[in-house]
N, C-alpha and C positions, 0 to 999 in steps of 0.2 A: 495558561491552558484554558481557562477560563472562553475566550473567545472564540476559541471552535466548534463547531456543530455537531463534531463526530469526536470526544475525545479518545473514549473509550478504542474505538475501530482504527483511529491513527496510532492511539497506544501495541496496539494487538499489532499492525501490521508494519509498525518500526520494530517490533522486537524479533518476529520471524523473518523480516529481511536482512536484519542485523545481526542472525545469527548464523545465515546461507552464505554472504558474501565475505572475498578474503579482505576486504578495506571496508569495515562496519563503521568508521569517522566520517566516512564518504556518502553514508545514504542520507537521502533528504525527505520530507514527506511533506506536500505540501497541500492545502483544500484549497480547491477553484469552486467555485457554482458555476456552473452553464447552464443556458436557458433553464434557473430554474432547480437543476440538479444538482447533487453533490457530485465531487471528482477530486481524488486522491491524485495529486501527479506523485511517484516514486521516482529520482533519478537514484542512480546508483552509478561506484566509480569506472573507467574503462574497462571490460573485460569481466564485470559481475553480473551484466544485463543477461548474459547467458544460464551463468547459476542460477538467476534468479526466475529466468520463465522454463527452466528445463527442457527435458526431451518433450516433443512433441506440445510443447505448452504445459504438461501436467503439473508441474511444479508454481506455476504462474495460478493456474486454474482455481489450484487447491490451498493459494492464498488468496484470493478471490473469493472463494467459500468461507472461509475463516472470517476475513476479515469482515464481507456482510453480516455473519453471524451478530457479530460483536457489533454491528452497528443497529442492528435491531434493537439492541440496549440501549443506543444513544436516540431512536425512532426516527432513523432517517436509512433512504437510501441511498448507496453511491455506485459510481463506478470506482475502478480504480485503472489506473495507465502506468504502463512500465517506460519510463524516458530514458533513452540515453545521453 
């Protein structure tokens, strides 16, 4: 764990995706840097991508807030992306 830049924020945001979707064995979290930036890719298993960005995005959104929060601890910014 050691190796990550965000561990805190990948910690934060595997546990609230792990605990939305019905196959929690199946989520992944993984850090890319792009140009530069931090970026969470989340996949999750068939058929969770939906629980997990909710109606209208708000459920997506309001792991997105969380999860920056928590990366402000680590002093980085990221994005984060929902894969299927």
């Amino acid at each position: 764990m050691s190796d990550q830049a965000a561990p805190t924020a990948v910690a934060v945001l595997t546990h609230i995706v792990t605990s939305i979707v019905d196959n929690p064995d199946s989520v992944t979290v993984d850090e890319v840097t792009d140009e530069g930036k931090l970026r969470l890719d989340v996949r999750v298993a068939d058929g969770d991508l939906g629980r997990v960005i909710g109606r209208r995005g708000r459920t997506a959104a309001s792991i997105r807030t969380v999860t920056r929060a928590a990366a402000s601890k680590d002093g980085v910014e990221l994005d984060i992306e929902f894969l299927d």
